[in-house]
Structure formats: C-alpha cells, structure tokens
ZAMI-868368 format. One line per field, with one value per residue (C-alpha): x, y, z. Coordinates in Angstrom, 3 decimals. Layout:
X X, ... $
Y Y, ... $
Z Z, ... $
end
This chain:
X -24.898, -22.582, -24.311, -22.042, -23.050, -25.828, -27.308, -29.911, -31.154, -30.666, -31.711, -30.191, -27.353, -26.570, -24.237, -22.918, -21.389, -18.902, -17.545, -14.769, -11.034, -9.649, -12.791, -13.556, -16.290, -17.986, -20.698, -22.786, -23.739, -26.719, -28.148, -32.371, -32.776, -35.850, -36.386, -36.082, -35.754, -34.459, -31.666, -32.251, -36.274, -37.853, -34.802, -34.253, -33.750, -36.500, -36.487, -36.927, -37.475, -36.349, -34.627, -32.545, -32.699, -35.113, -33.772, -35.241, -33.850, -30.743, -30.754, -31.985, -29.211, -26.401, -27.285, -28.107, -24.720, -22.754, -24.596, -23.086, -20.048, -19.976, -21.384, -18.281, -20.356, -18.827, -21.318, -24.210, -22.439, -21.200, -24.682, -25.943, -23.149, -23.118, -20.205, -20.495, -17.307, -14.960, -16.538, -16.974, -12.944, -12.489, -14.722, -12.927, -9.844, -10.559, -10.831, -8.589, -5.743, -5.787, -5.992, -9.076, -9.966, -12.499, -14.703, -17.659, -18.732, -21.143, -22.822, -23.910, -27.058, -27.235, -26.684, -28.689, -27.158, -24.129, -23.807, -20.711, -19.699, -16.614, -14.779, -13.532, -10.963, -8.754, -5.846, -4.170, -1.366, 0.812, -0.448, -0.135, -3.392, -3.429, -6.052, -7.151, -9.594, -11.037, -13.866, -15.137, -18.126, -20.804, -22.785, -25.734, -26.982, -29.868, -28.595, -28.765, -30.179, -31.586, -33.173, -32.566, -30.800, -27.087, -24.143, -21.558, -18.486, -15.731, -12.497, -12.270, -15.523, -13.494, -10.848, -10.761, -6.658, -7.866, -7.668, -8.664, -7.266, -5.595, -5.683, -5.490, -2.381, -0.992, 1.999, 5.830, 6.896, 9.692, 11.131, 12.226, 11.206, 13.474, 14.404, 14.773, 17.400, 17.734, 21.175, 21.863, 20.916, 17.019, 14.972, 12.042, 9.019, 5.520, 3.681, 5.670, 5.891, 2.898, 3.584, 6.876, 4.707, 4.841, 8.136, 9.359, 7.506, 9.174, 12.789, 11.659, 11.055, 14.094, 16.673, 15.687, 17.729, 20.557, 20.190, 20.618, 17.322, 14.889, 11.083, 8.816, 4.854, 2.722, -0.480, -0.338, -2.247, -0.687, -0.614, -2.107, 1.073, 3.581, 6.964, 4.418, 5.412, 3.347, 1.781, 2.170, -1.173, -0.488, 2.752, 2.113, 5.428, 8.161, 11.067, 14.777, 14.983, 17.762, 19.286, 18.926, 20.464, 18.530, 19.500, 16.466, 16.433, 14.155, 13.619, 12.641, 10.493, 8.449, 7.957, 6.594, 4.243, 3.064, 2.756, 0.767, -1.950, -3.391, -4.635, -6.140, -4.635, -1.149, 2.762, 5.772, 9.556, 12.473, 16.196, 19.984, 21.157, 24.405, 24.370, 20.410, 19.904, 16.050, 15.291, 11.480, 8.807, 5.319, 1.868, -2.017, -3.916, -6.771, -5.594, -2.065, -0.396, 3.385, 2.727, 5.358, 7.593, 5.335, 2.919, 2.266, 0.696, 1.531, 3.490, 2.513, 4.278, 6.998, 8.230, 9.159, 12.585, 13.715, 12.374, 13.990, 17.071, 16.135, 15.990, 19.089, 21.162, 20.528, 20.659, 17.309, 16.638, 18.055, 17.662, 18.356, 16.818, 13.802, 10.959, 7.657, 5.061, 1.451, -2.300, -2.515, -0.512, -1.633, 0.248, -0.763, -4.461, -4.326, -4.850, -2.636, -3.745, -1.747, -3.831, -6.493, -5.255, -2.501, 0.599, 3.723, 5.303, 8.858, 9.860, 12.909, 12.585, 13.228, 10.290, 7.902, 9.505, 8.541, 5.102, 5.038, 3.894, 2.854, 3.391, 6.753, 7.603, 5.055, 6.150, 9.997, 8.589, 9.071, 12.533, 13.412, 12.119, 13.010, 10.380, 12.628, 14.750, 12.848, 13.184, 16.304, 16.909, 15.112, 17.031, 21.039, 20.556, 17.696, 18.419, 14.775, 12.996, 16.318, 13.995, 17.023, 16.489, 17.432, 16.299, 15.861, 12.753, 10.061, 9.782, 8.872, 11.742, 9.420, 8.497, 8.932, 7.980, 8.487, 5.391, 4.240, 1.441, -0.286, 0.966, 4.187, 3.845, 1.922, 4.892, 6.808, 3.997, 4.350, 1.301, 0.208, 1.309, 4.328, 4.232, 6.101, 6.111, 7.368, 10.326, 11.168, 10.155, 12.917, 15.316, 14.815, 15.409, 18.463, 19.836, 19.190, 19.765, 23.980, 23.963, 24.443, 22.200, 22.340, 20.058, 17.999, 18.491, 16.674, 19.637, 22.982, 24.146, 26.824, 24.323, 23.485, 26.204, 23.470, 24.254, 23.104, 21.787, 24.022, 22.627, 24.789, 25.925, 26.582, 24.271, 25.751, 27.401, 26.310, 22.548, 22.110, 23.432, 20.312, 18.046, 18.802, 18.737, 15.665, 14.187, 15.573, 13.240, 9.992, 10.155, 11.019, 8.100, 6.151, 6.904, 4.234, 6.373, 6.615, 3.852, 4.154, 8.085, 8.087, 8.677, 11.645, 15.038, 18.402, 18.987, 16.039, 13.969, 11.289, 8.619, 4.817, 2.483, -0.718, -1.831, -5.180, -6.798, -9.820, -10.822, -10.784, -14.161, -12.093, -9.790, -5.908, -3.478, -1.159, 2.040, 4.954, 8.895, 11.256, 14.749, 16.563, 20.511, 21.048, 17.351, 15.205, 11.111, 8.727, 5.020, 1.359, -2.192, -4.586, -7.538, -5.257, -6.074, -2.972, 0.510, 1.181, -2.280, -1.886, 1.029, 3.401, 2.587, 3.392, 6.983, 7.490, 7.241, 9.664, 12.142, 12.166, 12.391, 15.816 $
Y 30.781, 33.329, 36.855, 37.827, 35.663, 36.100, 33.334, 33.198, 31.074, 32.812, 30.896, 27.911, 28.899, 28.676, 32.097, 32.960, 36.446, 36.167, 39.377, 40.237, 40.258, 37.297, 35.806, 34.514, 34.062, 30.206, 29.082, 26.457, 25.591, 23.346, 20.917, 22.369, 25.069, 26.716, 28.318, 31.078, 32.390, 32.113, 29.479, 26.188, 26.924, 23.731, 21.753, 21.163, 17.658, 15.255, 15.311, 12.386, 8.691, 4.778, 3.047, 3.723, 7.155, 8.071, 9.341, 12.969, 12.336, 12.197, 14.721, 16.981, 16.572, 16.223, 19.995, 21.405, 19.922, 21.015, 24.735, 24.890, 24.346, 26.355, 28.772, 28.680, 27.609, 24.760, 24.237, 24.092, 21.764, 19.510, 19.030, 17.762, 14.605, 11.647, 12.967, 16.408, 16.902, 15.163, 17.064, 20.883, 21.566, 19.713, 22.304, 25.037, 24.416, 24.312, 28.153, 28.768, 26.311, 25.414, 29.002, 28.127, 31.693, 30.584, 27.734, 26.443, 23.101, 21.601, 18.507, 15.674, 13.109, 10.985, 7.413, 5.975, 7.340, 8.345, 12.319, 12.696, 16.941, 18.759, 21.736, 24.461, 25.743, 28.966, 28.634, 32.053, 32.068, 35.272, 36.834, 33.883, 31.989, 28.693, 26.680, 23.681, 21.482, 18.033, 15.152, 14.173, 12.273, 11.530, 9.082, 10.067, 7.159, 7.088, 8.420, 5.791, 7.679, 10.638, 8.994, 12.111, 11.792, 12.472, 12.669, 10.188, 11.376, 10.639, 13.275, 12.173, 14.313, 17.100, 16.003, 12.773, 11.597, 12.460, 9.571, 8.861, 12.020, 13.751, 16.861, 19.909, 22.611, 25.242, 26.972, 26.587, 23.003, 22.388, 19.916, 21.304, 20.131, 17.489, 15.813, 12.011, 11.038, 7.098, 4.875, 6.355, 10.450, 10.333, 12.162, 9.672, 12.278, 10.915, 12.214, 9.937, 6.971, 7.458, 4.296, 6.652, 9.458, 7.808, 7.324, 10.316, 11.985, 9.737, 10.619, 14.560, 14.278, 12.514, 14.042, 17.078, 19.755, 17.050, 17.673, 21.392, 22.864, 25.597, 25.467, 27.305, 27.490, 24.688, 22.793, 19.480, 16.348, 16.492, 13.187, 11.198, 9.476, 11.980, 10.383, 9.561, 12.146, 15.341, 14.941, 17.655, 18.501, 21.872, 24.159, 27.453, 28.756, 26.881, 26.264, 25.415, 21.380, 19.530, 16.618, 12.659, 10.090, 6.492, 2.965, 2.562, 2.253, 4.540, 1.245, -1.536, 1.141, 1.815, -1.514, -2.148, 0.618, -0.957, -4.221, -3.573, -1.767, -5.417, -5.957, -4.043, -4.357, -5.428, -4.951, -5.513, -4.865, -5.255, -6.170, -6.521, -9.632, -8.605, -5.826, -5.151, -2.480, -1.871, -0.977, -0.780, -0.325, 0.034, -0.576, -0.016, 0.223, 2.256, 3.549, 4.847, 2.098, 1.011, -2.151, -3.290, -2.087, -2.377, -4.290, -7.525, -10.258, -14.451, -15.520, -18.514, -20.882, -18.637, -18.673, -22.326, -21.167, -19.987, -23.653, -25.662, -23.833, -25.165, -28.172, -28.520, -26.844, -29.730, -32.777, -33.837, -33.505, -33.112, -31.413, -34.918, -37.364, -38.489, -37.023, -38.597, -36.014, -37.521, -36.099, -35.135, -34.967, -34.327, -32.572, -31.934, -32.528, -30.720, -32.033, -30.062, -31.047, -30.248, -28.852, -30.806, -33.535, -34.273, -36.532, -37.818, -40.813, -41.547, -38.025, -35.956, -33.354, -30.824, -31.804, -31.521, -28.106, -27.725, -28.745, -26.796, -30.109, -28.702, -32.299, -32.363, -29.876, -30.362, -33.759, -32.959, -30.979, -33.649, -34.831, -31.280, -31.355, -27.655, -25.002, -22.331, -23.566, -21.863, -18.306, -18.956, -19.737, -16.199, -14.132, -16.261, -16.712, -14.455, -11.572, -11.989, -10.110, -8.781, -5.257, -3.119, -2.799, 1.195, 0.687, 4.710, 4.792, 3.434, -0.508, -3.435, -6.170, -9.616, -11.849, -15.460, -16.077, -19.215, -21.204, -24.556, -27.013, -26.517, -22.925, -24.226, -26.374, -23.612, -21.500, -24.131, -23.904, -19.623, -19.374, -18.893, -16.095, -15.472, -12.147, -10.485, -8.252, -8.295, -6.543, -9.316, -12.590, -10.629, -10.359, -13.623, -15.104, -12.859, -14.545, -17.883, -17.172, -15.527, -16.931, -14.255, -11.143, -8.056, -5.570, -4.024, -0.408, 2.262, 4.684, 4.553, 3.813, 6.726, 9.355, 9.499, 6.939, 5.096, 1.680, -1.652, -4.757, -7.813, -11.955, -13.560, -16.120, -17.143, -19.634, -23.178, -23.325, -26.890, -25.341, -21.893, -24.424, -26.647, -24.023, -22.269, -25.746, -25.747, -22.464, -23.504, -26.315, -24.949, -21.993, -24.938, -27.219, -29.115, -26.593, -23.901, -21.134, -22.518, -20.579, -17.469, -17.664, -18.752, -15.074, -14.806, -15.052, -15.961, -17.981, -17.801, -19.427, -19.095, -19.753, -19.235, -19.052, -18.765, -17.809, -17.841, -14.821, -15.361, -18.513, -21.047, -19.203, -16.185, -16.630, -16.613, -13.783, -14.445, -14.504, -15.090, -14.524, -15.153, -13.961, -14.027, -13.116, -10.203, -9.026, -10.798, -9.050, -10.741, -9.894, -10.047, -9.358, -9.259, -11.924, -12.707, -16.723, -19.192, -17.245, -18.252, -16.870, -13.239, -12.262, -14.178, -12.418, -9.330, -10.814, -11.900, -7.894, -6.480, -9.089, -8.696, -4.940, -6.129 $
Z 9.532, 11.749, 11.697, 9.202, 6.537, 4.065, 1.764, -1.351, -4.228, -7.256, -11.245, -8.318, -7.775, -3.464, -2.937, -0.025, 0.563, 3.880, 5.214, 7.521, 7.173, 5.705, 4.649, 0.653, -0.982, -1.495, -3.857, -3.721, -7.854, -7.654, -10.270, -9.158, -11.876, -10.127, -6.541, -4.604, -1.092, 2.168, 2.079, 2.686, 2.273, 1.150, 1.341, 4.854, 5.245, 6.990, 10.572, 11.439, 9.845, 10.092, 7.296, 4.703, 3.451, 0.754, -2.712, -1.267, 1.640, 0.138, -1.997, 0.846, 3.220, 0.734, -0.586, 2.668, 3.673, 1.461, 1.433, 4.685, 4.139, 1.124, 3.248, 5.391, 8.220, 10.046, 13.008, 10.483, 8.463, 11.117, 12.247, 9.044, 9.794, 12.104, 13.599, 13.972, 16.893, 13.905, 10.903, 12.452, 13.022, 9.625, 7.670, 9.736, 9.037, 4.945, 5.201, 8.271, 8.190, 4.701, 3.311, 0.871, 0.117, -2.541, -4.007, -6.133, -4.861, -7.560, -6.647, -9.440, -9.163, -6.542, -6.931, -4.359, -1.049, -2.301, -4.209, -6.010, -5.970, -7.757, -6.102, -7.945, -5.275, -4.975, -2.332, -1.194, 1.520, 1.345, -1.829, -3.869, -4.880, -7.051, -8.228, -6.807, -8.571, -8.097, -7.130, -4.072, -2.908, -0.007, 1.768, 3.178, 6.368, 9.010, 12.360, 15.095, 17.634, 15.784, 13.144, 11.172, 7.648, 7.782, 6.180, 6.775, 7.910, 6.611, 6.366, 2.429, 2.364, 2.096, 0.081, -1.781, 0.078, 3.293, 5.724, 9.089, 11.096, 8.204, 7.343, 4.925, 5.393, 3.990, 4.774, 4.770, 4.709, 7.288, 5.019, 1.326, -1.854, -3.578, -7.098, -7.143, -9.456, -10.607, -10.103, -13.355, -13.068, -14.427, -12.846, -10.493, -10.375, -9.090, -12.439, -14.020, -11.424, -9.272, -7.405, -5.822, -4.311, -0.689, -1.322, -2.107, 0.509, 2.627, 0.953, 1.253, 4.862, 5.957, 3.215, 2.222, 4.758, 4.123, 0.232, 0.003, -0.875, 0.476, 1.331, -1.151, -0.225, -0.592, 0.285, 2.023, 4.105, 7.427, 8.510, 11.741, 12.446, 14.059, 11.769, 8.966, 5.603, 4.987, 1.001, -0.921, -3.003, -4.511, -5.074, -4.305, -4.503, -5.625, -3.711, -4.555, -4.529, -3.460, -4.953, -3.860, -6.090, -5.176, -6.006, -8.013, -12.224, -14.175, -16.359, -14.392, -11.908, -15.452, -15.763, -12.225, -12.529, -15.415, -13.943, -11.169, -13.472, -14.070, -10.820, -7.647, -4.272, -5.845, -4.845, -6.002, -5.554, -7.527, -5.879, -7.325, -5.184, -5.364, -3.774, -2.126, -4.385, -4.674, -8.112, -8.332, -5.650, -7.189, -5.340, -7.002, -3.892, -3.455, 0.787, -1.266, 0.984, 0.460, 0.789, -1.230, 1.619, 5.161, 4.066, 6.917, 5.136, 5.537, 2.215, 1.693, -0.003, -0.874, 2.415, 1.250, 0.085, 3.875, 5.063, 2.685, 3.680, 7.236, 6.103, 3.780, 6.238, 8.622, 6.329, 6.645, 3.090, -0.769, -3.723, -5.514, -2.605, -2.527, -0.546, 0.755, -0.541, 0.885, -0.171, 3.567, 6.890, 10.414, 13.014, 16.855, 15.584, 12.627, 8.967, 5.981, 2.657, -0.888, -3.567, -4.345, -2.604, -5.051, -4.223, -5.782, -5.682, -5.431, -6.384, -5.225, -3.151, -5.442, -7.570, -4.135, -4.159, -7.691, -7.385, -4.033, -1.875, 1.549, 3.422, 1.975, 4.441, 6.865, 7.215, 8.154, 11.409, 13.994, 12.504, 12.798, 16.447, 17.360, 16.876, 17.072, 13.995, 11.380, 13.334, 13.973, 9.821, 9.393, 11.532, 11.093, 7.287, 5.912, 8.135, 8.640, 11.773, 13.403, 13.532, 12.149, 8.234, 7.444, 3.764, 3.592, 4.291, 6.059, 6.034, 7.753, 8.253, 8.239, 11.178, 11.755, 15.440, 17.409, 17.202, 18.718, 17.535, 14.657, 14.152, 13.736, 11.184, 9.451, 9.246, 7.589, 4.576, 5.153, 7.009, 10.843, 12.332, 9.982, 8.606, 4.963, 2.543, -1.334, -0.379, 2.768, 0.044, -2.541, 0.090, 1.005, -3.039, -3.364, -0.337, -1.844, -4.919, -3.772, -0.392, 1.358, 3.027, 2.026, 3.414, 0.727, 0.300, -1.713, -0.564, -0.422, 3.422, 3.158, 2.306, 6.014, 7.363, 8.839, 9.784, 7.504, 8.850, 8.790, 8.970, 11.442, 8.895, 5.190, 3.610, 3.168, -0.477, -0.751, 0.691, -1.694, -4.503, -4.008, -3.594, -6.794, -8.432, -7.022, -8.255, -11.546, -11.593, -10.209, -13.314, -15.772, -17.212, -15.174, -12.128, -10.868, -12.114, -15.435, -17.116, -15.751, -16.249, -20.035, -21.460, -18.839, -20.747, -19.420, -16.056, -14.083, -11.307, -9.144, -6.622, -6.079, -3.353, -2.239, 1.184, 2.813, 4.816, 6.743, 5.975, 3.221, 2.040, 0.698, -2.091, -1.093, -1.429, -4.646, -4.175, -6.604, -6.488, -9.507, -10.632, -13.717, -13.513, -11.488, -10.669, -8.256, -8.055, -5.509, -5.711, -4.170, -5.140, -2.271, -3.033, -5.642, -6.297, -6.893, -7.114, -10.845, -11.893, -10.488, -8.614, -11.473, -14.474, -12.406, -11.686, -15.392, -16.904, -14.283, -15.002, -18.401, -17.971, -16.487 $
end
C-alpha cells in the first residue's frame, strides 16, 4: 500500500482506512472468521509452483487480490494479475475516474479456480452519492513465466459488462437521456425490453441533442470503439429526457423478448414489408451483442429465396416445372449432398424448394454460367450489400461476394463466404414476399432527413408471385416450415435453414424466416441444429404477436 494507507484483520474483516482529500473508505469482508495482524500475514499467495493452482492457492491470491484493491491500491493489486500494465489503470480509475467513493467487496467459496465476490458500492460525483450493487467473479491461473498464482485478467473483474478495453465513468454524459416511444406512443424502456438496451444507447447517442433534452449525472461503460454508445449503469442525477418516437410496436417487441428466452445465443427481428418498418429487435446473448442487427453469420438455406429469384428471373426454372433434385452433385471438385442423402423424383421445383433440396440449386450453377449473377440479384433486387442501409442505428447491410469454384456454388445453398443477419434474411422475405425493397428502418427517415437506400430494380411480378407461392408451400404440410408454422394463422409462408460453422463436427447455426400478412420475423440460434427445430419456433411467437 501507498504510505497513506493503513490495513488490519479485525473478527476477519480486511479494513482499510485511506486518507487524503478525495479519498473513501474500502472494505474487504472476508468469509475466514479468525486471524489477526499485519495485512496479508499468512495469506500471501505461493511464490512459486507448476500446474494448476491449488484450492489454497486460490483462495490465497483471490483475497490478497482483492484486499488490494479494496485497499485502493492499484500497483499491489495489479501485481497479483497476469496482466498487471492492463489491470493497474483499471483499479485506478474505479476510485479516480469512476468516482467510487466507497465499497465492501465480499468474496464467496471458490469453485475450483474461479471465486465469485459481491460489491457493495457508493458512487459520489458532485455531492450526490448512489448505490451501486452487484456480482462479479475471478479466475485465478498459473503465470507462464512466473509460475506464481495469479489472477486472470479480465476488465469484467471489475465490473461484470466490462469488455475488452471498456471502462467505468462517471460524469456528465455529452449525450442526454431519452424516452423511446413505440409506433403507437408506449413508452420502449430497457427494464421492460432488455433486448433494447444497445439500442437505445445507440438511439441516445445519435438523437438525443436532436430530441430536446438535458444531461443529468450518471455512471457509464465507455466503450473501446470510438462511435460505439456509452452504457449507462447508474443515474446519479436525473436529467430532462427528450422524446424519440420509433417504428417499433410495444406488442410484437414483447413477444420477441419472450421468444428468444428459449434459447442462448439467439436473434431475431421483426419487419412490416410494406413499408420496412422494424418492429422488434431482440437478442439473448451473453457479450450483449445486437446481433439481430450486425451480426455476420452464413444463412444457410434461407438465402435460398434470393437464389431462386436468380433463377426465376432468368427462366431457368419454375415454381410449377419440374426440377431434377439428386442425393448428391459435384461442382469444380466438390461434392454437395441434401440431407441425408435424400432425393425426389419428378417433383416441381417448388417442392425442392419446399423440402429445401441443395442440388436443386446447386445443379442450375453452370446453366446460369455467370458467377456474378447472384451478387448482382443481392444488390439490383434485394438491395443486398450496397453498404448504405441508415436503419437508425448501427447495422450491417449483408454480403454476397462474387465467388468462383466451389465457393460459388456454396453461396447458392447460403454458405461460403456469404455473410447475414436476421434483419438482412427479413429484408430479403419482405422483398419477396411485395416485390419490392424497402430499406428497413427503426426510425423514421425525416427525423434526421437522412437518406434511405434504394434496390436498383422491382422484382419480376411473374418472379415475387412464384416465390410467395413458394413460401406458401414450404410452411404447408409436407414442407420444412410446416411444423414450426402450424400455430401461424392467416396467409403465411416460410423458409428454414441451417448453416454450418467450423466444420461438419459442430452443429449448424438455425436459421428460420416466415411471414404471415403484413409481418415478416427472420431468426437464428447459434449451434442451433436444423432451422425448424430452433430458430422456427422463435419465428412462430412473434408472428402471432402480430
């Protein structure tokens, strides 16, 4: 410790009394009812050893650790961690930057390597101090070239939402606070819809001065990313929020936070086709990711509505003609298979569709004869990768690059290096499903004036009405979508997908995108399995929320 700080054990309990100006006063509560003495006496961690850490070894560094930094001493601390030029302006700035003018820190029993703690937190920035309570854990490791038991750092150490180069503030936000209000007046706040809180960070940071309000006091993450939004962790003093009305609906947004609930790592997004209107963005990811919006994943065979567009759209196949749909086909060296090896015989295309037949696609590739006809499908048609969505926030527009050999016949199947989100696989089944783009929005365009992207041409009539005929069919019985879609009411369709990641070894991504009348939702669970089995049930409870 600094020589103004003085530390004892007392009935163990770890005080430490800080003095000077603008110093508080920390306590570290420990679980060890008995000792007494110098700080840290018989509980300095081994100095050196090989292996994992021992459960005293643990226990050891974890409380001389967090003594430390209880202790308000930041070099200390940062020495106890494998990364001790990281961790020491990290515990510095708790007191100095985030204005934590007081805490308890009480740690739990280990389990294993890992010590789970709870703060007890006072915050106090211009004569205002707030509470600030909550759970946080540790890992302690074996230093690589020490040897020495440390503490694994991490910037969540400190704070559970801390990520990579985040970090705690306190102050006055440059941005003011703001109130969210529906397509119909409700308010949208993140207790409510937790899935929003990115989102309306996002909204706060780019509309707030426009909306009307003033800054209060509060305490924050500053983010790594310069344009990334601050998150706001505690009010401290409120200030006046302004007013933003979004496109979304308080209804089908409850619904999507709902639906996500059944499964980890999972998006989805709900769109009006006839007009891009996003009505529900929800995500339940564990990094607080909108991955709904930005996420970059292949789509699998979702992606099959944009290619049988391609397709349609230059006569090489119909809705009511029949298709060849093989067990296998092999292009440029390269075998593509159809689940489990099925195949139909003298089927229509619409039912390869249906039954989501990868060589019924696959196999049009060399009558097609133009690798940059499927990009060129995305960006004309789809409105697909043109790099200029201004949804309101922060997303990612989809990418379907020109590919040759076998990558580009794994793009017609959604896979290779094309990349999508639940928002772009929406977009795309509004645009089949009216035949026409329209750039999803979560704000209106003439809250800012900012400009709206525009495909460079309408779908075919005679194309977006096979498609939709086509969606009809895969959501009826006998198609993949059929069981997932059966509680769906009113005209609906659909399409599934599954998309592999790493290897066959790992289980696909689900994916899954349905509509029924004016409300298209697209979806995807990481690891997910087949699209109807995950990603579809999702789909199903925000439509009928519709």
């Amino acid at each position: 410790m600094n020589g103004a700080a003085k530390g004892a054990i007392v009935g163990g309990v770890f005080l430490a009394m800080v003095g000077g100006a603008g110093y508080g006063v920390y306590a570290l509560v420990s679980d060890d009812s008995a000792g007494s003495g110098r700080a840290g006496d018989g509980d300095r961690p081994a100095a050196v050893g090989s292996g994992p850490p021992s459960t005293k070894e643990v226990e050891q560094t974890a409380k001389a650790f967090l003594a430390a930094w209880a202790a308000g001493d930041e070099r200390a601390a940062a020495d106890l961690t494998n990364n001790a030029q990281a961790a020491q302006p990290a515990v510095a700035g708790f007191k100095a930057k985030a204005y934590v003018s007081k805490a308890v820190i009480t740690p739990g029993a280990a389990a294993g390597t890992t010590v789970p703690f709870t703060v007890a937190a006072e915050v106090t920035y211009e004569g205002t101090t707030k509470p600030l309570a909550y759970a946080s854990q540790l890992t302690v490791v074996r230093g690589v070239t020490t040897g020495k038991a440390l503490v694994d750092w991490q910037p969540s150490v400190l704070h559970p939402q801390l990520q990579k180069d985040e970090t705690l503030r306190a102050g006055t936000p440059a941005a003011p606070p703001v109130t969210a209000v529906d397509r119909n007046g409700k308010e949208l706040s993140p207790e409510k819809y937790p899935s929003l809180r990115t989102v309306l960070d996002q909204l706060r940071k780019t509309y707030g001065e426009k909306a009307g309000g003033t800054p209060g006091a509060e305490l924050w993450i500053e983010p790594a990313a310069q344009d990334a939004p601050k998150r706001t962790l505690l009010t401290l003093v409120e200030g006046k929020p302004g007013t933003i009305r979004t496109r979304l609906d308080a209804g089908v947004q409850a619904a999507a936070e709902q639906a996500v609930k059944k499964y980890p790592e999972s998006s989805v997004v709900a769109v009006k086709p006839s007009t891009g209107d996003i009505l529900a963005v929800a995500n339940n990811r564990k990094d607080g990711f909108n991955a709904a919006m930005q996420g970059t994943r292949a789509p699998g065979s979702t992606l099959k509505i944009m290619t049988a567009a391609m397709l349609l759209d230059r006569g090489l196949v119909g809705a009511d003609k029949v298709a060849p749909c093989e067990p296998s086909v092999s292009w440029d060296g390269k075998v593509f298979k159809n689940l489990k090896g099925f195949s139909l015989t003298g089927q229509t295309f619409a039912t390869s569709f249906a039954r989501s037949c990868n060589t019924a696609f696959i196999g049009q590739i060399d009558e097609v004869g133009d690798n940059g006809a499927l990009p060129r499908e995305a960006r004309e048609v789809f409105g697909i990768g043109l790099d200029n969505w201004k949804t309101g926030i922060v997303s990612f527009d989809g990418m379907v690059p020109e590919a040759s050999g076998p990558e580009a016949a794994a793009e017609y199947i959604g896979q290779g290096a094309i990349q999508m989100n639940p928002l772009n696989i929406a977009s795309v089944t509004a645009t089949a499903k009216t035949g026409v783009f329209r750039q999803p929005v979560i704000v209106p365009a003439d809250l800012d004036g900012r400009p709206i992207a525009q495909a460079e041409r309408r779908m075919k009539p005679s194309v977006q009405q096979q498609l939709v005929q086509m969606l009809r069919r895969t959501a009826a019985p006998g198609g993949t979508a059929a069981e997932a879609m059966a509680s769906v009411g009113g005209d609906k369709g659909a399409k599934t997908g599954s998309a592999e990641v790493g290897g066959e070894d790992n289980s696909p991504d689900s994916w899954f995108t349905g509509y029924s009348g004016d409300l298209v939702a697209a979806a995807m669970v990481e690891a997910g399995g087949h699209g109807g089995e995950a990603a579809g049930p999702l789909v199903a409870t925000v439509l009928r929320a519709g």
